[in-house]
N, C-alpha and C positions, 0 to 999 in steps of 0.2 A: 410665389408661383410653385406650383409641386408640378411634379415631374411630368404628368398628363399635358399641363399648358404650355412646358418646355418642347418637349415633342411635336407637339403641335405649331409651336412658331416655327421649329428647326423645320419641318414636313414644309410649310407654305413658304419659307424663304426659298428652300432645296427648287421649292415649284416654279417661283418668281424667276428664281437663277435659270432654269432647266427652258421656261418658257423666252426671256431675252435672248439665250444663246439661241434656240432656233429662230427669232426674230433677226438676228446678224446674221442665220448661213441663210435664210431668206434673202434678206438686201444683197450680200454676197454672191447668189446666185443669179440675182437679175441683174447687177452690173455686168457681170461677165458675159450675159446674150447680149 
């Protein structure tokens, strides 16, 4: 892999991660109403 498809995996993991955390302060938020 050269350095373009490392970037590339590191960006969509970053996104993966970025999108479950606001998936938990979603659930988070509608327990508490």
């Amino acid at each position: 892999m050269d350095s373009k498809e490392v970037k590339k995996v590191e960006d969509s993991v970053k996104d993966t991660a970025k999108k479950s955390l606001m998936q938990q302060k979603n659930v988070g938020t509608k327990m508490q109403q």
